[in-house]
N, C-alpha and C positions, 0 to 999 in steps of 0.2 A: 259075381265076385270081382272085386276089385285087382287088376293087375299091376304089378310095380315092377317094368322093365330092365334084365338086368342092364350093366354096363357099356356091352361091347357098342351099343349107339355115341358111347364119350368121344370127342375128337380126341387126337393124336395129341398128347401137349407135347411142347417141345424141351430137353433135353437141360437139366437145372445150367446155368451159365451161357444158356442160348438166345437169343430175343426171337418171339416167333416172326416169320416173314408175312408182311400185309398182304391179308387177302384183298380180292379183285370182286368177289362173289360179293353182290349187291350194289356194286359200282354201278352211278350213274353213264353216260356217256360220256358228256365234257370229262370225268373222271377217269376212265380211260383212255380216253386220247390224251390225258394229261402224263397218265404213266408210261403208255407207248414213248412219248417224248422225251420223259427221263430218262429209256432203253433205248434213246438213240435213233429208233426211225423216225426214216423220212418223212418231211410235212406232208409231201405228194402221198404217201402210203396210210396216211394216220386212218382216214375213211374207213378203209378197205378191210385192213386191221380189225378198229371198232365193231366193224359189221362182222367180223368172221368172229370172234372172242363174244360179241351180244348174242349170236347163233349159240356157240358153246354153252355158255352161261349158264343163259335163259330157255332155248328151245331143248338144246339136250340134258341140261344139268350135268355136266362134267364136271369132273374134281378132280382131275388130273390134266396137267398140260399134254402132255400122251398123247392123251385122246385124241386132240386136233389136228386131225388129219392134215388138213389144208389149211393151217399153218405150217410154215418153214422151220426146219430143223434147228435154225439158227435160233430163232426167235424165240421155239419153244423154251431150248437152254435156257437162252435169257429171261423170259419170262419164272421158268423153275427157279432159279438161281437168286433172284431177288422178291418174286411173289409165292402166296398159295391161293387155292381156291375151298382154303375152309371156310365152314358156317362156324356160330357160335358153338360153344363147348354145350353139349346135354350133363349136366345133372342129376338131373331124372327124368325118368319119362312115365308117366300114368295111364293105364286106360281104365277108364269107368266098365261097371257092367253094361251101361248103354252105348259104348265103344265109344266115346267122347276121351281124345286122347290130351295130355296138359304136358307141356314140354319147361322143365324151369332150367333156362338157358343163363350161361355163365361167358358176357362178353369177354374181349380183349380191353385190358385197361387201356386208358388215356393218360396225359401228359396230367388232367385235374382229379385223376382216378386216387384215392390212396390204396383201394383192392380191389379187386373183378366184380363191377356190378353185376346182377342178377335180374334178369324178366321173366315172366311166366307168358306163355304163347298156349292156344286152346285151336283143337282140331272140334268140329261140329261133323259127325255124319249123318247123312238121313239119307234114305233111299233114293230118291232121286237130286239131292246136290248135298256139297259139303263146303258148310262156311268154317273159315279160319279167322282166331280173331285175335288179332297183333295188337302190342304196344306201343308206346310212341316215347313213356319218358320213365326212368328207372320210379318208382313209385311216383307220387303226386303233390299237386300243394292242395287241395282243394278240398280236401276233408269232409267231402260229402258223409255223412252221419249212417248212414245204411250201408256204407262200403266199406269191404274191410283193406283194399287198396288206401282209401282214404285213410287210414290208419300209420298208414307206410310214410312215413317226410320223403319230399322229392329229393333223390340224389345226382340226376341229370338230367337232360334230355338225349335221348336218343340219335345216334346220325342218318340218313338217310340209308346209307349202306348196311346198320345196323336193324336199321325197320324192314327191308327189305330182306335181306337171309333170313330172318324168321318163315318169309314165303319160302325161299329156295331149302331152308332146313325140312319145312313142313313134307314139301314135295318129295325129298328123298325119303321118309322115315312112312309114307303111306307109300308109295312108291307108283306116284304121278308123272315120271317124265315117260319120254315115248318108252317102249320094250322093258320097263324095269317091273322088277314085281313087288306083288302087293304082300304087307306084313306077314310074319308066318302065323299071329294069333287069333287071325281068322274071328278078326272081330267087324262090324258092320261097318259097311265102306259104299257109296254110293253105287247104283249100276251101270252110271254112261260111261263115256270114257277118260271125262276128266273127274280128277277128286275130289279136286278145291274149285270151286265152281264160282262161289261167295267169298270175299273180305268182309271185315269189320274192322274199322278203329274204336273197338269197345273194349280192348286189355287197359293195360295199366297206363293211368298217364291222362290227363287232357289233351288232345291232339295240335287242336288250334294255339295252346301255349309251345306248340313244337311244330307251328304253320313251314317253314320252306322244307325241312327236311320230309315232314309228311309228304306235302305236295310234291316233292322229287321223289318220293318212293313211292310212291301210287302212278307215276308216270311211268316208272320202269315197270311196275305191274298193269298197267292198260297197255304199256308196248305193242300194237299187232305183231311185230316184227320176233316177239320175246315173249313173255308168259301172258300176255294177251287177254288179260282179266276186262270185262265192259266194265267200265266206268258207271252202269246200270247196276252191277253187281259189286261196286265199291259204295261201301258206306262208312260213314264219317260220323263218329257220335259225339256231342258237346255236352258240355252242361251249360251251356251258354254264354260262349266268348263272346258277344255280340259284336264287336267292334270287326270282328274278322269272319261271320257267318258269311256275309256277301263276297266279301273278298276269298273266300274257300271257293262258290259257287264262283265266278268267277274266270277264278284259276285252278280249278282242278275239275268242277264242274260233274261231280258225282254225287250219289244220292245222298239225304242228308238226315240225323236221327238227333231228338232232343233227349233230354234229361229230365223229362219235367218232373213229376212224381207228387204235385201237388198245386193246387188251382185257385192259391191265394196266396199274396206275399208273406205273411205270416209263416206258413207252415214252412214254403220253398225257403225260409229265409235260414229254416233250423233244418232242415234236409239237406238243402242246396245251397251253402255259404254264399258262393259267389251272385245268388239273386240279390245279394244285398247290393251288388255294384251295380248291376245289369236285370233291375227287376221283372217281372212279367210284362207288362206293358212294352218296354222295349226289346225283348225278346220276341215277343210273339209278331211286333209290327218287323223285327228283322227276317222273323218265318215268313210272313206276306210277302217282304221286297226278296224273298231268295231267288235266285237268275234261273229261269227255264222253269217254275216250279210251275207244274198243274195236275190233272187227274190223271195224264199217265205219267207224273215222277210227284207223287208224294210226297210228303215229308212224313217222316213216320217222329208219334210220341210214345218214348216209354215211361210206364207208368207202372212204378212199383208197389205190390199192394201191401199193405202197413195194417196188421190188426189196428183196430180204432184209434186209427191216425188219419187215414183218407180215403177210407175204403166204405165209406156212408153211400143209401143210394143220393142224398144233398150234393154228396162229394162229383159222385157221378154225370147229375147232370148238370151240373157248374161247370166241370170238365168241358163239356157235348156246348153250353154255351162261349167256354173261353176259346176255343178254336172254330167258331163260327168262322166261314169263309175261307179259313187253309186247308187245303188238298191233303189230309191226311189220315195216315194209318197211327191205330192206336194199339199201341204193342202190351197187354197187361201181365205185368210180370210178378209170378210169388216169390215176395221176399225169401232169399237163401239165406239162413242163416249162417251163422261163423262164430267161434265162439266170443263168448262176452259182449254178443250185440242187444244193443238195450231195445229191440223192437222183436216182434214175433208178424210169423207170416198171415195172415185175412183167411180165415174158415174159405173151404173150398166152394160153399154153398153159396157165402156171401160175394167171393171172387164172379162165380155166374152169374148170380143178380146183376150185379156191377155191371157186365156184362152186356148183357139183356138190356139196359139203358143205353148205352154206348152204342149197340146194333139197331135198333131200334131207331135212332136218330142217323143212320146213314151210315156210321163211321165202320169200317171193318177193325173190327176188333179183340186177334187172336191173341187167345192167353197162352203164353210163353211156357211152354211145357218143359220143364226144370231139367237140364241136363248135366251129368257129370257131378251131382253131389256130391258123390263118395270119395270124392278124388279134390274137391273144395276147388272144381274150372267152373260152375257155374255162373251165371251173374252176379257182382260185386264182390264176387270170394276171391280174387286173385290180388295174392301180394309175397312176395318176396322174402328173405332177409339178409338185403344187400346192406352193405354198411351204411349207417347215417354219416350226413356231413355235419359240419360245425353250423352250429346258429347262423354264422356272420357268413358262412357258405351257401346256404341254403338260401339267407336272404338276398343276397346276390343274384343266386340265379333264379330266384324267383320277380327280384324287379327287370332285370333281362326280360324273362319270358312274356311280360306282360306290354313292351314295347315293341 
């Protein structure tokens, strides 16, 4: 049975005639030594500061200046008095029968905001780890044909501090920091002792059209010092920016997952829009030149199955020959549907065969065991209904994103 969490997870809003005060929670460094400086401390002290507030943060997840002990009485004041250390507002909160929990988060608007855009954020548990799998940009430009994301017109991108509390949201609501406890609905939850073990950049949004602020909030999440995620366990999913696959590897230099879903330009071109700019050929020579990539980092392909669309054993092993030579995993995933999507998911029978070809020639290639349907977090179900922008809005920040 599906669960729908009451309220009391909403943050606090603030008071009609009030402006809430800027959170801190998901601030990069440079960003907090920036606001220390607005409260007046000292240059000599800024360090010390940032590392005591990154401790808070990040290792204990505080939400209360209180808590910090070893900060100064003083400081604390000032810090209350002009910040907080809220997450985004919950909305809702879901959990699946298969404890697959979906969070639709209601940021703080912006100065370009006309009302509080909206994200969806997806908790993953399984016995021994739990992937989270964050957003990067309030809906998309990209209109992949099997997503119902794609359905969404892009309304922003995301800020680094806003991709990040999604992590620090997630952690309080499974109750991942040190001594806190774990939800009362005693739904499945990994056995070690962290919860969120795994990221994805596979929510809503294209990431690489939201390259510096990803790449800054994936830094605060590999922090040693902070929530300490391996960059092993961070994944980055495209549909193929090519111009900036390298440049990801690079500079952030974490595992990497494609979009492909089809193994000739034709299909990709009405699946995957953006193959029309960036077609397979140059895709897949940017998978070869990816930085560090070999048999122990992967590049994983996902590959969604499409009743007789691409799910032929022909399809199959055209596949197994277009990734000749890349180090990869091949992820086969059954179509979820949503409503009014004009494809249906591939017979489970044929899904195996598929399968069976793909294993067979080397490639590991587990099929993506559907989670959270009932709650519509599965793969390509997540979308919002944050306000659309204006035409001449949208195309703005859609030529932005692309430079």
């Amino acid at each position: 049975m599906t669960v729908v969490l009451d309220q009391n997870a909403r943050s606090v809003s603030p008071e009609p005639g009030f402006a809430a005060k800027p959170s801190l929670a998901g601030l990069t460094r440079a960003d907090l030594a920036a606001q220390l400086l607005a409260l007046g401390v000292a240059q000599k002290n800024i360090r010390m500061r940032v590392n005591q507030l990154w401790r808070w943060i990040y290792v204990s997840g505080v939400t209360s200046f209180d808590a910090m002990s070893n900060v100064s009485k003083d400081l604390r004041t000032d810090l209350d008095q002009a910040h907080s250390l809220d997450r985004p507002e919950i909305v809702s909160e879901q959990v699946s029968e298969d404890g697959t929990r979906k969070w639709l988060l209601r940021l703080a608007t912006t100065a370009t905001d006309a009302t509080a855009p909206e994200i969806e954020t997806v908790y993953i548990p399984e016995a021994d780890r739990g992937t989270l799998c964050i957003s990067s940009q309030v809906g998309c430009t990209l209109n992949c044909t099997f997503c119902h994301t794609g359905t969404q017109r892009l309304v922003r991108n995301l800020t680094a501090q806003e991709i990040a509390a999604q992590i620090l949201l997630a952690r309080d609501r499974i109750g991942d920091w040190p001594d806190a406890s774990p939800p009362s609905d005693g739904r499945l939850l990994p056995a070690g002792e962290r919860k969120i073990t795994n990221i994805v950049l596979m929510g809503m949004g294209e990431p690489l059209y939201n390259f510096d602020n990803v790449r800054d909030a994936m830094e605060i999440a590999a922090d040693n010092e902070g929530l300490s995620v391996s960059k092993r366990r961070i994944t980055l999913s495209t549909s193929g920016v090519v111009p900036e696959i390298a440049r990801w590897g690079e500079e952030a230099a974490t595992m990497l997952a494609i979009s492909l879903h089809a193994t000739h330009d034709d299909l990709r071109d009405e699946l995957v829009p953006i193959n029309k700019k960036y077609p397979l050929e140059q895709l897949l020579q940017a998978c070869r030149d990816y930085p560090g990539v070999s048999n122990a980092k992967r590049i994983t392909f996902e590959y969604v199955m499409l009743k007789g669309m691409n799910d032929s054993l022909a399809e199959a092993k055209a596949l197994v020959r277009l990734l000749a030579g890349i180090p990869a995993k091949i992820n086969l995933i059954p179509f979820n549907s949503w409503p009014h999507s004009p494809y249906e998911c591939s017979d489970w029978e044929q899904i195996e065969r598929f399968a069976d070809v793909v294993n067979r020639a080397g490639y590991a290639s587990p099929v993506r065991t559907p989670r959270g349907r009932d709650i519509f977090a599965a793969c390509g179900q997540l979308k919002s209904e944050s306000v659309r922008l204006k035409a001449s809005e949208r195309s703005a920040i859609a030529t932005s994103t692309e430079h």
